[in-house]
Backbone bond lengths (Angstrom), bond angles and torsions (degrees), N, CA, C in turn:
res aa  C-N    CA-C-N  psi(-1)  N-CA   C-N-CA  omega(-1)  CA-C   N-CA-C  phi
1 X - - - 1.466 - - 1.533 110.54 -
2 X 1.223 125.80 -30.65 1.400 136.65 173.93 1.489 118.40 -66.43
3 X 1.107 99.80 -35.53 1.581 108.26 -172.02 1.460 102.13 -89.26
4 X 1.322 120.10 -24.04 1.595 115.81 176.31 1.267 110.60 -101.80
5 X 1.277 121.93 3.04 1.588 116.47 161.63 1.493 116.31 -105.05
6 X 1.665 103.56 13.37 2.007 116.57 -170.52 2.210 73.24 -100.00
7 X 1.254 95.71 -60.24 1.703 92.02 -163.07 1.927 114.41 -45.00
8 X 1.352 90.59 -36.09 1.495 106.97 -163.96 1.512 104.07 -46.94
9 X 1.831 104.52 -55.29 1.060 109.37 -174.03 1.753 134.62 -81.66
10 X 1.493 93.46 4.84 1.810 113.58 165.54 0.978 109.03 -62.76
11 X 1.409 103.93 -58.08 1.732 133.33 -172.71 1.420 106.58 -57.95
12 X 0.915 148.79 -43.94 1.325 164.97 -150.33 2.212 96.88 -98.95
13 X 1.423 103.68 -59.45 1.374 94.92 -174.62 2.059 112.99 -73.96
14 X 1.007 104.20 -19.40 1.495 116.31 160.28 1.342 112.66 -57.92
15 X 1.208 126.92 -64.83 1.372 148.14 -175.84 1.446 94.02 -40.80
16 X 1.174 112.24 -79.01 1.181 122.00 177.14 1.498 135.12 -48.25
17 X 1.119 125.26 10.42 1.434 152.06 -166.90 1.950 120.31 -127.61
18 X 1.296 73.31 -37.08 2.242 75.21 167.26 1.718 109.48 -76.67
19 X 1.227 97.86 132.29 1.732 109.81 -177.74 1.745 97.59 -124.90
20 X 1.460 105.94 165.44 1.513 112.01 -177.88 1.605 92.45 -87.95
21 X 1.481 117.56 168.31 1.564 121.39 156.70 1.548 122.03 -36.53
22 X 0.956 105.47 -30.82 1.464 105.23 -175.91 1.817 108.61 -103.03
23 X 1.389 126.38 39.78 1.101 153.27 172.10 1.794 125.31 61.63
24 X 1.754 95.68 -4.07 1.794 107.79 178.41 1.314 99.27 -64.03
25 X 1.228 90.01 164.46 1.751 117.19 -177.98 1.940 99.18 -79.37
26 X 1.316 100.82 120.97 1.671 103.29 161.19 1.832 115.16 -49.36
27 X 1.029 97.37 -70.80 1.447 109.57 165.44 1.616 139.35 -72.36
28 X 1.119 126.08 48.34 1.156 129.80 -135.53 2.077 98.19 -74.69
29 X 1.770 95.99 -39.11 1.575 91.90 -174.69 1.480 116.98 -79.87
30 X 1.698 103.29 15.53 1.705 106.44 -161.13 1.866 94.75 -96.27
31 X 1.806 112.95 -24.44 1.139 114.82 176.45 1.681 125.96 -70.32
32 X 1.518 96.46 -26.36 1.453 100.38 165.03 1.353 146.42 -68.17
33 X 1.672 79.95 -33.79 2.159 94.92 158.50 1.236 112.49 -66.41
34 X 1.530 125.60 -27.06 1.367 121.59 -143.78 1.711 92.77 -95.40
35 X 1.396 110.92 -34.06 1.117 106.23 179.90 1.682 127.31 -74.23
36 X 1.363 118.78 -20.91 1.085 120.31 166.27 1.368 121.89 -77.56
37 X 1.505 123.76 -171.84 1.087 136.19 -177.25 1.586 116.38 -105.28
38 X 1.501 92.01 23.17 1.983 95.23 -151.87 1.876 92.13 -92.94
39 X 1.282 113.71 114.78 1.574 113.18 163.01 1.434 124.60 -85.86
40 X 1.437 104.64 141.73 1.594 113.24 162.59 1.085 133.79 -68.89
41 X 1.470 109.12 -12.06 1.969 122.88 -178.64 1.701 110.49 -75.37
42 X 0.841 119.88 138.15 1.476 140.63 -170.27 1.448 93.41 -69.99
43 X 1.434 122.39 -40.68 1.576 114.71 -142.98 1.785 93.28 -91.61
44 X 1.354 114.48 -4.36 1.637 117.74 174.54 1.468 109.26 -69.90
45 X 1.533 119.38 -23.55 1.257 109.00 -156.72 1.362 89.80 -112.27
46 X 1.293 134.79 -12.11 1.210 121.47 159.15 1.620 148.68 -25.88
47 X 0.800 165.67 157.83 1.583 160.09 156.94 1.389 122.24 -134.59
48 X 1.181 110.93 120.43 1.806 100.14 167.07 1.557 109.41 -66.23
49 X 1.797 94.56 125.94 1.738 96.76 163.87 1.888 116.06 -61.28
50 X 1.260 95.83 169.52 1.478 87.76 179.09 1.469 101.12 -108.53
51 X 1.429 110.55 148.17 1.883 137.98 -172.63 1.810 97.21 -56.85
52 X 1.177 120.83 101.29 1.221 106.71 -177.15 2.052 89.94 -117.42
53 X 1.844 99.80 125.86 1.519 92.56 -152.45 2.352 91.64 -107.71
54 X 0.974 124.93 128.06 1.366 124.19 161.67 2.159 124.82 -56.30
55 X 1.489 87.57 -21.92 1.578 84.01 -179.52 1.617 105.21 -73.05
56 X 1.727 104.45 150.41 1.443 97.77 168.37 1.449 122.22 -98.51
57 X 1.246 99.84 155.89 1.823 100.81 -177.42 1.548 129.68 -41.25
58 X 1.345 100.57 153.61 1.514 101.39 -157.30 1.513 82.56 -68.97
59 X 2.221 108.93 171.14 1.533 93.92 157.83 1.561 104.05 -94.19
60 X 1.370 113.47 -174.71 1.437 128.54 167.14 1.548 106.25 -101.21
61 X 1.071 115.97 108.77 1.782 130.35 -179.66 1.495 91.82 -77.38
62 X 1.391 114.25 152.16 1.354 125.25 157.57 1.906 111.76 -109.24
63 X 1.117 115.82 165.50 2.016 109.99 -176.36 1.508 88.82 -146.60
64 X 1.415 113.19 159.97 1.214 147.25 169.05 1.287 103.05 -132.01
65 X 1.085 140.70 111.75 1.276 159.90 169.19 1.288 117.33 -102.37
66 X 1.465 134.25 93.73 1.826 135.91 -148.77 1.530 82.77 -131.46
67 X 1.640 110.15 140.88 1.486 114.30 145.50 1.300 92.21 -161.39
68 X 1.725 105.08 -178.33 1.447 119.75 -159.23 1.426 101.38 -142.08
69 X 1.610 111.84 176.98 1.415 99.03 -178.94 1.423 147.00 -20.63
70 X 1.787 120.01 110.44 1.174 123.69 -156.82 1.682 139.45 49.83
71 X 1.739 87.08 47.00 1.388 103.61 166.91 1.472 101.12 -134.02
72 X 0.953 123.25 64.92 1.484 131.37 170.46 1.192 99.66 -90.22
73 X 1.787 128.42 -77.48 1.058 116.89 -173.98 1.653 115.29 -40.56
74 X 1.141 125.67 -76.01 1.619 138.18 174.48 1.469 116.85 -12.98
75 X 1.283 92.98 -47.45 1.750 105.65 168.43 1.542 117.43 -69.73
76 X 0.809 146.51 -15.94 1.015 150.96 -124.30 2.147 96.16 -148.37
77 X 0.823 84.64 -31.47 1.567 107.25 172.57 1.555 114.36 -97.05
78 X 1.229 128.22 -48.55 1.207 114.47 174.12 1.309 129.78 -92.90
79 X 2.235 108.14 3.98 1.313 116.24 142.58 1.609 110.28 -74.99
80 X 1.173 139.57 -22.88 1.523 119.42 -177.57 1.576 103.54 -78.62
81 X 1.351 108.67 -20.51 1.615 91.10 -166.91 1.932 106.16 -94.01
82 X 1.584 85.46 -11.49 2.023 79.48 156.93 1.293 135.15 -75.85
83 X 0.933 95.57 -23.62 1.382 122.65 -155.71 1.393 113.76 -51.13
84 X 1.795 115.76 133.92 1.501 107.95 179.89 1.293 92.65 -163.16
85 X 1.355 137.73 138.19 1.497 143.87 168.02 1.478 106.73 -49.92
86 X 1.317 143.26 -44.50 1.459 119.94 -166.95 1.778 94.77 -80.35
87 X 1.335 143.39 -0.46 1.462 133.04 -177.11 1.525 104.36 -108.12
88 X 1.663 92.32 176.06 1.561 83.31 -151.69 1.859 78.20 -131.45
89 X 1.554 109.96 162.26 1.568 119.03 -173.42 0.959 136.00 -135.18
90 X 1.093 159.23 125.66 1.962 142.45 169.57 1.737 95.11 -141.88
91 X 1.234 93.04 136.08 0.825 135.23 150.91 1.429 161.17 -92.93
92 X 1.434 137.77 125.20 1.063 142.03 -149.27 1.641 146.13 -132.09
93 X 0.668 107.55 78.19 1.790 104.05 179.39 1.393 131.13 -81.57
94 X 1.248 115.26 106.46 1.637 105.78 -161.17 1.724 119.24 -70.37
95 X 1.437 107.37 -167.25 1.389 110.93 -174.83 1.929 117.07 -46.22
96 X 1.325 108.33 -53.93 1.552 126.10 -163.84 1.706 80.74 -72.34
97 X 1.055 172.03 95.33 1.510 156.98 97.38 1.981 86.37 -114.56
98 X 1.415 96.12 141.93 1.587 95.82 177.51 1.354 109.89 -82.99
99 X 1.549 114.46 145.16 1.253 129.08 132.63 1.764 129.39 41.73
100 X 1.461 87.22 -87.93 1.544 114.45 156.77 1.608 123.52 -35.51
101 X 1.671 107.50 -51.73 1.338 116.38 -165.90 1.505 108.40 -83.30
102 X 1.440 97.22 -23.62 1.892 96.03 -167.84 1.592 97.81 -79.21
103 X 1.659 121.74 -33.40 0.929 115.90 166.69 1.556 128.45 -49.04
104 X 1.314 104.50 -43.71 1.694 120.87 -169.91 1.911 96.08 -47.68
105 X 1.277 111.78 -54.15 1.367 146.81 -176.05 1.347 106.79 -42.93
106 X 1.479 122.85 -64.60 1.516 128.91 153.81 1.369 121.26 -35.12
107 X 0.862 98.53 -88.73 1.845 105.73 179.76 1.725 116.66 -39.06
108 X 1.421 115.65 -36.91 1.214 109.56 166.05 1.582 122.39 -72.83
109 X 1.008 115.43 -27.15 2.018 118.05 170.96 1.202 78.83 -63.04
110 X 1.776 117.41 -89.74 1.373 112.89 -154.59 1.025 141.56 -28.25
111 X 1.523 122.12 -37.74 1.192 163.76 -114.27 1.707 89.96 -125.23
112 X 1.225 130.84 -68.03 1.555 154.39 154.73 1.319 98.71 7.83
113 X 1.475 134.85 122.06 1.119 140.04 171.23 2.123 107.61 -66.40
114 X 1.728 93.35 -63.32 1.477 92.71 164.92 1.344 143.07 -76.70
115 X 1.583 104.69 -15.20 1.071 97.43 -175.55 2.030 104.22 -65.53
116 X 1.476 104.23 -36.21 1.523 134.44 -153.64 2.328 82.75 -61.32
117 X 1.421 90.70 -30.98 1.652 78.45 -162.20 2.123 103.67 -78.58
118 X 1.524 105.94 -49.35 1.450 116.06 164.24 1.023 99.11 -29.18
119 X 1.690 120.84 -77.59 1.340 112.21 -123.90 1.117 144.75 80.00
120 X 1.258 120.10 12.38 2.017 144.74 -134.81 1.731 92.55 -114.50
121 X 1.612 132.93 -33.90 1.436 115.54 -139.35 1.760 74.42 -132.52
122 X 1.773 80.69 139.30 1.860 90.32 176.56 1.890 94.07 -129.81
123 X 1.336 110.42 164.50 1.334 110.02 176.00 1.724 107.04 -135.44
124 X 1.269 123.96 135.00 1.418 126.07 -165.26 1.783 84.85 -94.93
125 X 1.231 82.87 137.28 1.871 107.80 -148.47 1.532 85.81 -100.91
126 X 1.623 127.74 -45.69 1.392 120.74 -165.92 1.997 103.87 -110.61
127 X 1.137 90.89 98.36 1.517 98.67 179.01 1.365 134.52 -66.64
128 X 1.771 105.25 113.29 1.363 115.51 163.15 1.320 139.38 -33.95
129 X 1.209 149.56 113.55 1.530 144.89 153.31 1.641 121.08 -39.65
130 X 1.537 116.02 70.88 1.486 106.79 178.14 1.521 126.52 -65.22
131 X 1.102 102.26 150.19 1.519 87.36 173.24 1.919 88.26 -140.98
132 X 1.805 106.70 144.46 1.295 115.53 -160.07 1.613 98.60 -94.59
133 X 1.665 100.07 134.21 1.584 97.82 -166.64 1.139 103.88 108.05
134 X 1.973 129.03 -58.64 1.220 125.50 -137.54 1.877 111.73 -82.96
135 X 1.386 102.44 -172.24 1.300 101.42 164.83 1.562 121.09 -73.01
136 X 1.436 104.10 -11.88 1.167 114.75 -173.69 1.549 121.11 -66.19
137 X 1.655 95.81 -37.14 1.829 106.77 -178.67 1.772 87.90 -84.03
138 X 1.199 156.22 -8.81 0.849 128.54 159.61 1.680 116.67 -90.68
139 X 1.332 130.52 -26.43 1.598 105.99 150.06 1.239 116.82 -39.63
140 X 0.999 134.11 -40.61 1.734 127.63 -141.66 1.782 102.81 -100.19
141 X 1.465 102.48 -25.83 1.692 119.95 169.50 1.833 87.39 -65.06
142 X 0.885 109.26 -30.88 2.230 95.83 -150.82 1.842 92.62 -104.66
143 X 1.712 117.50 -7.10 1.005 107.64 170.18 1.784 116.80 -114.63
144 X 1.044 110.77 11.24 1.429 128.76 144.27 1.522 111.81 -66.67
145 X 1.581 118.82 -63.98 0.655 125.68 -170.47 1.764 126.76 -54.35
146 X 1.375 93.64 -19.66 1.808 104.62 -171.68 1.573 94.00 -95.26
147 X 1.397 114.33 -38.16 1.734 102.42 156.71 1.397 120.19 -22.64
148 X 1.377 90.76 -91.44 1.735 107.26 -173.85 1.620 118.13 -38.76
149 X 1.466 117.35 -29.64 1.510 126.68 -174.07 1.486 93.80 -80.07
150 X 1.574 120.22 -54.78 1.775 106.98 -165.16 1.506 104.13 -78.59
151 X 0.960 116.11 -33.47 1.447 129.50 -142.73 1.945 94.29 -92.16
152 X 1.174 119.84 -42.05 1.330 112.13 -136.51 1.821 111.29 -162.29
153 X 1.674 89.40 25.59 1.375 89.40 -160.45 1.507 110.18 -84.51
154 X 1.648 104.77 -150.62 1.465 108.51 -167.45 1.883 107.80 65.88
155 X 1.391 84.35 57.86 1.635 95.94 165.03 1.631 118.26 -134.28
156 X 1.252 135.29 167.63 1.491 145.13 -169.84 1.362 112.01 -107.96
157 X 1.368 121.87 -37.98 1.365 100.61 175.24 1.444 103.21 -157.79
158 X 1.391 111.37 171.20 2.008 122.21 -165.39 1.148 105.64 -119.39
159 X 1.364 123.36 103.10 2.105 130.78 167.97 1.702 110.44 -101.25
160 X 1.279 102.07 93.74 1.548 105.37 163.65 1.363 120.43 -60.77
161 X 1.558 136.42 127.43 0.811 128.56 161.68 1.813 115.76 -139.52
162 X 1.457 99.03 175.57 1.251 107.18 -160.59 2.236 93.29 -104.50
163 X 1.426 97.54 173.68 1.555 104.47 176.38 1.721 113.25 -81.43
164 X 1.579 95.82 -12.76 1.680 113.20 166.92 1.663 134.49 -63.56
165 X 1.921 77.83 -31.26 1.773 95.82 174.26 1.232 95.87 -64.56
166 X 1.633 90.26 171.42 1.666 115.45 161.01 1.328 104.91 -172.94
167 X 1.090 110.02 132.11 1.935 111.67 -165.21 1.964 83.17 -86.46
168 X 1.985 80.49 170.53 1.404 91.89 -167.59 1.592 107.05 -118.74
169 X 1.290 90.19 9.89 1.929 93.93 -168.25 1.894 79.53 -150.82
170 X 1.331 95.52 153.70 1.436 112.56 -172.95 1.967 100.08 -89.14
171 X 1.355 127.70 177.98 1.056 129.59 -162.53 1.795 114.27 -86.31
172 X 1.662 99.69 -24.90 1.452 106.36 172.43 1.569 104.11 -148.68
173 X 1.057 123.02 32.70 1.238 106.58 165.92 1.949 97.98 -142.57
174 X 1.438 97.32 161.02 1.560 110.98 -176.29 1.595 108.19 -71.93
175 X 1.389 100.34 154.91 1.277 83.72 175.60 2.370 84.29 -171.96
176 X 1.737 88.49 129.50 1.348 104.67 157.88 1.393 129.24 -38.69
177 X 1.340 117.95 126.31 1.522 114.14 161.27 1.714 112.50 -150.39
178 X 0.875 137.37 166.38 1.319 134.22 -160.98 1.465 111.80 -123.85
179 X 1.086 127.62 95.74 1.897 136.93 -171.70 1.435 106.61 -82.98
180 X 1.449 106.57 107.51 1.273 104.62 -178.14 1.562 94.62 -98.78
181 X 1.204 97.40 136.53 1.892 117.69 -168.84 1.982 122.71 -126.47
182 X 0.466 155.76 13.38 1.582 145.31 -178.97 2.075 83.13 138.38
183 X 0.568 93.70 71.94 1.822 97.68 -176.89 1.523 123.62 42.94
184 X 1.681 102.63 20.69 1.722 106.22 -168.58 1.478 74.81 -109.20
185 X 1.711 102.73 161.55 0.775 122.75 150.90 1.840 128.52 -123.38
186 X 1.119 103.26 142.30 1.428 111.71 -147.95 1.874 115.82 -125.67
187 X 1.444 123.01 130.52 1.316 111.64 -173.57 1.234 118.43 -115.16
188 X 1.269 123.15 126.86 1.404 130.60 -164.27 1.484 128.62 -104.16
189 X 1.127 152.05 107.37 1.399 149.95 -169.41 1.717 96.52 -93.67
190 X 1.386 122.95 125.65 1.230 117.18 -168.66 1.961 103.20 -140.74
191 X 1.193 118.32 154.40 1.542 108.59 -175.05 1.203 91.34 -156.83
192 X 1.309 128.85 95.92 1.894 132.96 179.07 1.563 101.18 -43.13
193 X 1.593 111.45 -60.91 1.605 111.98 -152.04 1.947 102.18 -68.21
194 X 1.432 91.03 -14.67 1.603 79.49 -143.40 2.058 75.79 -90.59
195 X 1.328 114.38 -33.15 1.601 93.22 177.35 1.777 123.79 -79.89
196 X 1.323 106.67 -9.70 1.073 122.20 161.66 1.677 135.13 -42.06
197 X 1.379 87.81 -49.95 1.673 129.06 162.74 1.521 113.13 -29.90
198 X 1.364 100.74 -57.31 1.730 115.26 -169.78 2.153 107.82 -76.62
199 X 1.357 89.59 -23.28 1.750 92.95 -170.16 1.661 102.94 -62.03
200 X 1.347 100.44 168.77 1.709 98.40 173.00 1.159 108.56 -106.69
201 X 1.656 124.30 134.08 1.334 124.23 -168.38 1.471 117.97 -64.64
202 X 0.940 108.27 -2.10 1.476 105.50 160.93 1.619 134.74 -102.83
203 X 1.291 111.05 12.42 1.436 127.36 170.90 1.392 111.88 -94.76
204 X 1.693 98.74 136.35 1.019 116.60 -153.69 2.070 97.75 -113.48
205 X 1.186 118.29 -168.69 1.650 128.65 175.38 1.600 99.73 -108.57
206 X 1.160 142.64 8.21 1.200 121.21 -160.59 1.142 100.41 -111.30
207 X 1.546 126.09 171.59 1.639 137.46 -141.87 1.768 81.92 -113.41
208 X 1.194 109.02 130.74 1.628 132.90 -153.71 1.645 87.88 -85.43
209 X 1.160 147.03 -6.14 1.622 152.11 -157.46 1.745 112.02 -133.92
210 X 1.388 120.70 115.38 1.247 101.33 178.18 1.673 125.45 -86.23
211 X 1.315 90.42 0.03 1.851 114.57 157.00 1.964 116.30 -32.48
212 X 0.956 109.95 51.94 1.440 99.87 -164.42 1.546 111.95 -76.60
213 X 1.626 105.13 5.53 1.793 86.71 172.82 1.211 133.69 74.05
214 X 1.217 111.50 -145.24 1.909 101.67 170.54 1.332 107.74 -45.60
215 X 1.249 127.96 -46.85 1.604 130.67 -140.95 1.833 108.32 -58.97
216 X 1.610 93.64 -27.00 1.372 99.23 -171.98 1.227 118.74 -64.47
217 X 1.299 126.80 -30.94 1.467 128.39 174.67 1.228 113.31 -105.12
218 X 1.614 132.06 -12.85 1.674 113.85 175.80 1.899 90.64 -98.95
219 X 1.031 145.49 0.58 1.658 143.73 -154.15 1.539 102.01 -116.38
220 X 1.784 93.36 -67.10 1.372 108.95 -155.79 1.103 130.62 -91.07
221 X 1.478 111.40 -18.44 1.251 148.21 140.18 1.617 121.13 -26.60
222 X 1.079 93.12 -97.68 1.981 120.23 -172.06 1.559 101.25 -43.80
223 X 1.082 129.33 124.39 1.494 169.09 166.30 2.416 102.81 -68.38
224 X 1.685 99.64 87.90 1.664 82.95 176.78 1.438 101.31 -133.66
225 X 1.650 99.06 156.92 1.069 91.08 -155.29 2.198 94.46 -108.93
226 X 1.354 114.24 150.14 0.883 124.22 -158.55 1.693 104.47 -113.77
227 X 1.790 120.36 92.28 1.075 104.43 163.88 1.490 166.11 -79.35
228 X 1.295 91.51 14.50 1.843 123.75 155.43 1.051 113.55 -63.77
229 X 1.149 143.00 -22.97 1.644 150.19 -178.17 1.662 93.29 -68.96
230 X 1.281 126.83 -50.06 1.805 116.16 -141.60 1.790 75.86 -127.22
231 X 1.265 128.63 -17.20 1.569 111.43 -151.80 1.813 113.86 -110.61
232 X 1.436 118.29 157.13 1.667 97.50 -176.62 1.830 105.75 -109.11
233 X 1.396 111.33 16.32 1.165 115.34 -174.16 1.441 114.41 -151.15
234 X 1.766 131.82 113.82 1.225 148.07 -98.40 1.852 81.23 -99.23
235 X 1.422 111.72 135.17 1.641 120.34 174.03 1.274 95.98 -135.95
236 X 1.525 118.81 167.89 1.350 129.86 -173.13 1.759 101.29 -91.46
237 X 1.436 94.07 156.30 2.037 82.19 -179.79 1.654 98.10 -83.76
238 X 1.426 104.66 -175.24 1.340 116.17 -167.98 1.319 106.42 -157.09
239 X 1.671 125.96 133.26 1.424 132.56 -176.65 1.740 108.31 -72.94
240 X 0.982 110.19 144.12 2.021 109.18 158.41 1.632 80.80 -105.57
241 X 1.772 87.88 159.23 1.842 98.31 173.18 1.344 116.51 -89.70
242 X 1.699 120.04 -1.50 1.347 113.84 166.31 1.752 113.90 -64.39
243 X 1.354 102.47 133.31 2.149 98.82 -176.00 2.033 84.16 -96.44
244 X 1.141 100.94 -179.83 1.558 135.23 147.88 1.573 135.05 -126.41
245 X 1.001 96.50 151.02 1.497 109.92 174.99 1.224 123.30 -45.71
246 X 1.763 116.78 137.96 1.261 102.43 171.82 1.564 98.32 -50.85
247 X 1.696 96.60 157.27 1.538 124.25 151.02 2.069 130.82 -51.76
248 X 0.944 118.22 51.19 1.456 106.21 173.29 1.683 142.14 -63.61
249 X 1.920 93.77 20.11 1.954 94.80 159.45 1.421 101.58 -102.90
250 X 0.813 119.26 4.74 1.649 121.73 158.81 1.499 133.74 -159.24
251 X 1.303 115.97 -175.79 1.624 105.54 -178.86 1.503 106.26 -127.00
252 X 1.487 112.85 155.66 1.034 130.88 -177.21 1.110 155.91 -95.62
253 X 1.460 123.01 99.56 1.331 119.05 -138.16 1.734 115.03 -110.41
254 X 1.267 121.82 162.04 1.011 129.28 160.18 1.224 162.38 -110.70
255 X 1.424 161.41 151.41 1.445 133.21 -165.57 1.410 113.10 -170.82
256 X 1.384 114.00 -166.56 0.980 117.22 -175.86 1.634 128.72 -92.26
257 X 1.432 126.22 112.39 1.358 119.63 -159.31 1.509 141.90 3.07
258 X 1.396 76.07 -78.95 2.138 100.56 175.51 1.226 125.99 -62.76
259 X 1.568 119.99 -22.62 1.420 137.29 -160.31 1.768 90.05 -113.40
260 X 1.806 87.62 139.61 1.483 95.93 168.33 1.710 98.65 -129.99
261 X 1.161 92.62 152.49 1.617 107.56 -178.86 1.378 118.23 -59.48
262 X 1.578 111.69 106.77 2.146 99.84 -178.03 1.072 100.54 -151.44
């Protein structure tokens, strides 16, 4: 194409150079093309249309990623295998993991070629005392959570998870797994982001009834006491046999584990 648009324009300044005896231009309408910028090639007037796409946007998931003594590695692993630039992350290691490990933990986000380019993954630098069950794992759920809102927001939905998890399908791509069900076995093609897509951003996991049923007297009931609140070294909680009253400044709801209501 270069070499026939080098000739074109020989041809063209020649052209333009023969005059009759009496000094006019032979070609007089050939100087007017030549002088403009106007082409004869089809592929000048062309345009790429623009990609106009019907799928709707992925959502942006938010994660809590919590573990405790000697789950650094694990953590650290079941943030890479979440992992996706439009979601957002923090991470956590509570009080009982040493020193050493929470450090290890830092330096690897930081450290992160992609994470470093996103910007997506935060790590809570001064570590909580969880205790499992307690009120304590729910501070630390609601102070994740104020992360992701100041820090990192403009997200659709909240998946708590532990360094125990491990997803079974990657964040955008398909991936096999085998559902063993009532003795069938069953094969599943599954894609979080891409079924995610279809939900309405305002749907939530929680049980649409504040009717909770049993829950009210073995849950809502029972009085435990949480020794992460007063203590600097991790104990299991423990019931007193005095109960309380339902709650009547609010009502009580329920849902599904991993998911918090936002």
């Amino acid at each position: 194409m270069t070499l026939l648009l080098g000739l074109r324009k020989i041809c063209s300044l020649f052209l333009a150079t023969l005059t009759s005896p009496e000094g006019t231009p032979i070609l007089p309408f050939y100087r007017s093309i030549t002088a403009t910028s106007y082409s004869v090639f089809v592929e000048s007037k062309l345009r790429p249309l623009p990609v106009v796409s019907s799928l709707p946007p992925p959502p942006r998931l938010s994660y809590l990623v919590s573990g405790s003594k000697g789950d650094g590695a694990a953590v650290t692993r079941v943030l890479l295998a979440l992992y996706h630039p439009n979601n957002r992350y923090v991470v956590h290691l509570d009080l009982e993991s040493s020193p050493e490990e929470r450090s290890d933990l830092v330096r690897f986000v930081e450290g992160h070629a992609l994470f470093k380019r996103f910007g997506n993954v935060r790590v809570i630098k001064k570590a909580n005392l969880v205790t499992y069950r307690g009120p304590t794992m729910v501070a630390n759920t609601l102070h994740a959570a104020a992360i992701l809102l100041r820090e990192l927001g403009d997200w659709d939905w909240f998946i708590n998870l532990s360094a125990s998890d491990y997803p079974l399908v990657t964040q955008d791509g398909t991936r096999l797994f085998q559902l063993n069900q009532l003795s069938h076995s069953r094969i599943r093609v599954l894609n979080l982001l891409h079924t995610f897509s279809y939900l309405p951003r305002d749907l939530n996991f929680s049980d649409h009834t504040s009717d909770i049923g049993w829950k009210d007297h073995q849950r809502a009931r029972p009085i435990i006491v949480d020794p992460g609140l007063y203590m600097n070294k991790k104990q299991d909680v423990f019931w007193i046999t005095q109960r309380r009253s339902r709650p009547t400044a609010f009502k009580l709801f329920t849902g599904e584990d991993p998911f918090l209501v936002c």
